[in-house]
N, C-alpha and C positions, 0 to 999 in steps of 0.2 A: 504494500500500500504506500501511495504517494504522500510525501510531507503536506501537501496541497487537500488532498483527500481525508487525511488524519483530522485537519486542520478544519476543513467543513463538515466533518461528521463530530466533533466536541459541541457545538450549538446544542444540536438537535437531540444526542447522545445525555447533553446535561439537561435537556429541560423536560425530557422524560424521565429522568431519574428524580428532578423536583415532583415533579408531579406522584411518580409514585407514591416517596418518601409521604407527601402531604397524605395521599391516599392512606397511608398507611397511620398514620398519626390519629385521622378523623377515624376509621375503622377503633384504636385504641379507646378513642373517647366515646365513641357512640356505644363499644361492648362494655363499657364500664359502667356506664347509665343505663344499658340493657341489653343483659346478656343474648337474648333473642334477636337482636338486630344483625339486618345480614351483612357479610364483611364485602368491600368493594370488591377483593379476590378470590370470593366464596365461586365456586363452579359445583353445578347441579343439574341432574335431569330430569324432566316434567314433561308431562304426556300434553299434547294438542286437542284441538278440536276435531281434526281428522283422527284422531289415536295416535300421532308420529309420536314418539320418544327423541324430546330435542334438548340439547347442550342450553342450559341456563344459566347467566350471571352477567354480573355489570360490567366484564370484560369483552365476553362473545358481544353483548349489544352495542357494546363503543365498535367493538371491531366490522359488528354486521350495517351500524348506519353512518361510518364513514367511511362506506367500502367506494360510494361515487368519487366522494373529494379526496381518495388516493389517485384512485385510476386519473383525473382531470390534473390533479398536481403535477403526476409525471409528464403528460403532456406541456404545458404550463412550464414546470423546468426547463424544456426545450426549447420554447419562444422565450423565456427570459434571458436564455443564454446567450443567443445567435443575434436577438434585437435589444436587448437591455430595456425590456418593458411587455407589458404583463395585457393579456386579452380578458379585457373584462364582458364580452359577449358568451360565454362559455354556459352561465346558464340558456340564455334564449333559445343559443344554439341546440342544446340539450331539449329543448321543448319542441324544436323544429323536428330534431332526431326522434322522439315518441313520437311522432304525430306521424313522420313515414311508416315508423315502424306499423302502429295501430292501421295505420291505411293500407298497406302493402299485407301485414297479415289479416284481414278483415275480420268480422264477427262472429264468421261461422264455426266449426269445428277448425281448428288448430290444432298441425301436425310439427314433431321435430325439423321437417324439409320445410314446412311453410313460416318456422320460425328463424330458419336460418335463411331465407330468401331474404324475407323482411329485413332481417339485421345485416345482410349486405347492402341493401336499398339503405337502409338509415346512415349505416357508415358513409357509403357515397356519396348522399346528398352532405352529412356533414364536414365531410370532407371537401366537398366543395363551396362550403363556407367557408372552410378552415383556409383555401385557396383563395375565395375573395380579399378576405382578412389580410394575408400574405402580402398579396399585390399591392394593397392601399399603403402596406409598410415598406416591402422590399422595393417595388417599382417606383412607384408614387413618394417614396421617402417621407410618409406624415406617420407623424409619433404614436408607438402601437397604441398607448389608449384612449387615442383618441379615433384612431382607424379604425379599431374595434365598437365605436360608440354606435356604428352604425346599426350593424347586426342586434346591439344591444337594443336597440329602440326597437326597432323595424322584429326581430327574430320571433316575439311571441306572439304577435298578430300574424304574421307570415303560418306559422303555428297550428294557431286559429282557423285561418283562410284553409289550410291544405284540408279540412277536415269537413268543409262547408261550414263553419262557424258553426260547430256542433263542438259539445267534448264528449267523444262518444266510451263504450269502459267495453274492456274485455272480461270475459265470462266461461274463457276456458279453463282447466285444471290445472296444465302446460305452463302456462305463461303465470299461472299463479304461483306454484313450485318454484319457478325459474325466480320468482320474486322474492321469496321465505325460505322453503325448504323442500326439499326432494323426500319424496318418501323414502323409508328405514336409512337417511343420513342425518344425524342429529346435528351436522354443521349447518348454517347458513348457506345457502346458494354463490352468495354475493362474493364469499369470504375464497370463495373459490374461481371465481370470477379476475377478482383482485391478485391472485397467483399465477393465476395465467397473462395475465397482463404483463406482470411482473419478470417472468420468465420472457413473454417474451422480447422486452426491453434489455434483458440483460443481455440475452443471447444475442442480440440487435448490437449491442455497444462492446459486448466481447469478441466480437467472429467482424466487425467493420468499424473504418475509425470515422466514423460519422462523429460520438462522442467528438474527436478532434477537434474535426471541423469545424462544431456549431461551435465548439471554445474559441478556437482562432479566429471563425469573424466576428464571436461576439466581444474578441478582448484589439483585436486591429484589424477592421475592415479592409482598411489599406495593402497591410503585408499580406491579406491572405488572399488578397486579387494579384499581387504581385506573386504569391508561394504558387497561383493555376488553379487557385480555388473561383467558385464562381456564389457571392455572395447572394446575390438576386436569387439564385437558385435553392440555395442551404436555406434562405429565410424560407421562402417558399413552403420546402418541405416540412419544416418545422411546425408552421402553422398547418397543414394538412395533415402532419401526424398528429399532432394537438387535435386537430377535427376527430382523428381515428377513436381517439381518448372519451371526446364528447360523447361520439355516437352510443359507445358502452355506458358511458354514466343517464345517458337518457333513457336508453335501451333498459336497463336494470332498473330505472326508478319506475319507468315506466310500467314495468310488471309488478313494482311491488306492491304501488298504487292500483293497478288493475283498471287503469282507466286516464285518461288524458285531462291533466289537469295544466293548460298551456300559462296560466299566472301561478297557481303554485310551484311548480314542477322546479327541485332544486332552486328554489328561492335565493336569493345573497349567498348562494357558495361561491361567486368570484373573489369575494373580500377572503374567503374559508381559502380560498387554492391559493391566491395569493402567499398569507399567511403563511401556508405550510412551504411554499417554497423559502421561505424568507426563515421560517425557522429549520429548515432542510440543509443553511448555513451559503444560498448564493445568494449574489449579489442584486438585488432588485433591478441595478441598472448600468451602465458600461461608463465609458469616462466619464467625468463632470462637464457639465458647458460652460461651467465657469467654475470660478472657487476667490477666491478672498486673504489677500494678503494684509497684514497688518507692520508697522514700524513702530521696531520698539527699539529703546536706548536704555542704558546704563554707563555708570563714570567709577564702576567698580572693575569692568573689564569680563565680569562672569554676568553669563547669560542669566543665571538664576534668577540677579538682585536690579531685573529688567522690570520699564514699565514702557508701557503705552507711551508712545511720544508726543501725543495729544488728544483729547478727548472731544474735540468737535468733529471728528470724519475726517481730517485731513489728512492721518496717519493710516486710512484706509486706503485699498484699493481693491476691486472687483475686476479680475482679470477675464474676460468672454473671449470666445472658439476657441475654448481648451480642449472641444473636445474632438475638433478636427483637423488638430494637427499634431504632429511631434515636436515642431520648430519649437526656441526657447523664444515665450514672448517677457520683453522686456516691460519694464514699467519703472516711473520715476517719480520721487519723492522730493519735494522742492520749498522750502522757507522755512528751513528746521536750522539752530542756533548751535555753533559747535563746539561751543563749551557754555559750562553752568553761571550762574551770576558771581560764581566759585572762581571761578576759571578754571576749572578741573574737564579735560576731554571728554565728550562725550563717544562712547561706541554704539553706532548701532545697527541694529541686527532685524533680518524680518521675519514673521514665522506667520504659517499657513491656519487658518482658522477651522477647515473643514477637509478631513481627509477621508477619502475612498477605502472601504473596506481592505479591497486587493491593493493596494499600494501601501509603500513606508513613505515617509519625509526625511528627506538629508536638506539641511540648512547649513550651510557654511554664507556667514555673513549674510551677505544683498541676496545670495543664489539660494532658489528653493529649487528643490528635484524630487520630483516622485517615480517611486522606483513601485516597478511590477514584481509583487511579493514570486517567489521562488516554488517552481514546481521542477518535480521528478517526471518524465516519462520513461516505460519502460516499454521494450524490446526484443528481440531476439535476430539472428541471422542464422539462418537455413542454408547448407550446400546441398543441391539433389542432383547425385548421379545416374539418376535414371536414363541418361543418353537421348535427353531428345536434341533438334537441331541447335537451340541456344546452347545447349549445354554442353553439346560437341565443340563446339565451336571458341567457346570458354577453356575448353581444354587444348584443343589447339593453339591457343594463343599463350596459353600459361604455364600449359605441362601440368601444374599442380596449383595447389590451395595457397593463394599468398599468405604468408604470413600472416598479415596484417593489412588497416582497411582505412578509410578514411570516411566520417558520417558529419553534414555538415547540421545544425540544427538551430531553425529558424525562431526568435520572438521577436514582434515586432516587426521594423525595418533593418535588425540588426544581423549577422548571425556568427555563426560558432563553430568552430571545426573541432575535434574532438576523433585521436588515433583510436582504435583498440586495435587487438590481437583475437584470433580466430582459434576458439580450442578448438581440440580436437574431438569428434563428434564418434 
């Protein structure tokens, strides 16, 4: 695991462990006042209304009703990444996705083939909102939440409309299961749902470096047009895999509900996705557009025993397009006195008011510099002697396995050359 990866997974890692802990305290106090009260981590099984014997407790329930706002975060991590801003139409869209799905599978008897039609039709259509979305950002270049406001307004009437402004309810067995629980499984449906997603995201970011990617253009759009990436296109995707995400979170609510509710449906979980990316430990947004220099002085000579070099705004400055360029922009500070009524020198020094997550500050004197905090990636190199043409021909040229290798490795505009050695395999 990456120092970078370590690094975003302590947020998230520690504010579950709060939560616990609290859980666990309140559980103390509520058993002390009554023995009979159930503990937050109590797990039990209890018979249904159909006879299922299903898994009960306040853990399986957190787990079974925020099984939508996982699957939508992961989504949502991937447009925060690529664009450094967050799709707040994610509900509507969700209400758009029930509303195919309900249509596409109609009223009548519902079969596993007529369930999985449907939930390809919903992906689709959501996916090609998730492609609207994209283009208003990646094409058009307007700021995702406000590109996304569209869909927001417009998605749950659109909704409505797909249904003939009816909200009509399913009444199969099928899509009820798929909503709660499957007969003789005492899990959640959902919670299974949410694994498969899961899986298949990892195996998405493990087996292709897309992961990469969306990091590279969401950390310098710049160098990763220059590294042959194609920015326009990585946004693109991301909001359509994001749609992918939708379609399931509407898809599942929509069964669990049993019926099309296009203004209830996933209500304010944009602010819920949001959130969980934010405490999932990335970064809401990519460079600043601006940021905030301040000049301060001292006649001790140590930065500690610094103050403000004035308190009217003079010693301010708001530095703008920091966030589209790497050049160093200059800025000057001008009617400041250079010694005290002392006459003792004054030194002074500037320091940055507002710093980015992913960045440090190095201040030497007048010069502020933000530096892109340090990541690991890892690697491997593969020799395959299975003789085909390249690799004839490889040997041809070489005889044998060189030695050793040369990898050059790109951030930013900058890059890095870096030898290794070739063990032997």
């Amino acid at each position: 695991m990456s120092k970078r990866t370590g690094y975003r997974l302590l947020m998230p890692l520690m504010v579950l462990l709060v939560l616990l802990v609290l859980n666990l305290v309140v559980d103390v106090v509520l058993m002390n006042r009554n023995p009979d009260a159930r503990s937050f981590f109590s797990l039990g099984l209890a018979v249904d209304s159909y006879g299922n014997t299903l898994l009960r407790g306040d853990i399986i329930n957190v787990l079974n009703s925020a099984s939508e706002l996982v699957i939508l975060a992961i989504g949502m991590t991937l447009v925060t990444a690529v664009s450094g801003g967050q799709d707040i139409s994610v509900g509507a869209v969700a209400a758009v996705a029930g509303s195919v799905f309900i249509k596409a599978a109609g009223t009548g008897e519902i079969t596993w083939g007529t369930v999985f039609m449907a939930f390809i039709a919903c992906c689709l259509v959501a996916m090609l909102c998730g492609a609207f979305n994209g283009a208003l950002v990646a094409v058009f270049r307007i700021q995702p939440m406000i590109a996304t406001l569209v869909m927001f307004t417009a998605g749950r009437s659109i909704a409505y409309a797909i249904n003939g402004n009816a909200s009509p309810k399913l009444y199969d067995d099928l899509t009820r299961q798929i909503g709660s629980y499957f007969s003789g499984v005492p899990i959640p449906t959902s919670i299974f749902l949410v694994i498969i997603y899961v899986v298949i995201f990892f195996l998405l970011f493990r087996f292709t470096n897309l992961r990469l990617y969306l990091e590279t253009v969401g950390i310098n759009e710049k160098s990763a047009r220059l590294n042959g990436l194609n920015p326009v296109f990585l946004k693109l995707l991301a909001y359509i895999i994001l749609g992918f995400c939708v379609a399931a979170a509407g898809f599942l609510n929509t069964c669990r509900m049993q019926r099309l509710d296009h203004l209830g449906i996933l209500g304010g979980i944009e602010m819920d996705a949001i959130l969980a990316v934010a405490i999932g430990g990335n970064a809401l947004g990519g460079r600043p557009d601006s940021v905030t220099v301040q000049l301060w002085r001292t006649t001790t000579g140590n930065v500690n025993d610094g103050v403000l070099a004035a308190s009217d705004g003079s010693a301010t400055k708001v530095l703008s397009g920091y966030g589209d360029t790497i050049e160093p922009i200059n800025f000057t500070f001008s009617g400041f006195e250079e010694h005290n009524n002392l006459g003792v020198a004054y030194t002074y020094f500037v320091k940055q008011t507002t710093v980015d997550p992913n960045y440090t500050v190095s201040i030497n004197g007048m010069a502020v510099t933000d530096i892109l905090k340090e990541f690991e990636l890892e690697g491997s190199k593969v020799w395959d002697i299975k003789g085909t043409k390249h690799q004839l021909h490889c040997a041809r040229q070489y005889r044998h396995r060189p030695e050793a290798g040369r990898q050059r490795h790109l951030q930013g505009d900058h890059g890095a050359h870096q030898r290794h050695k070739h063990r032997d395999l």
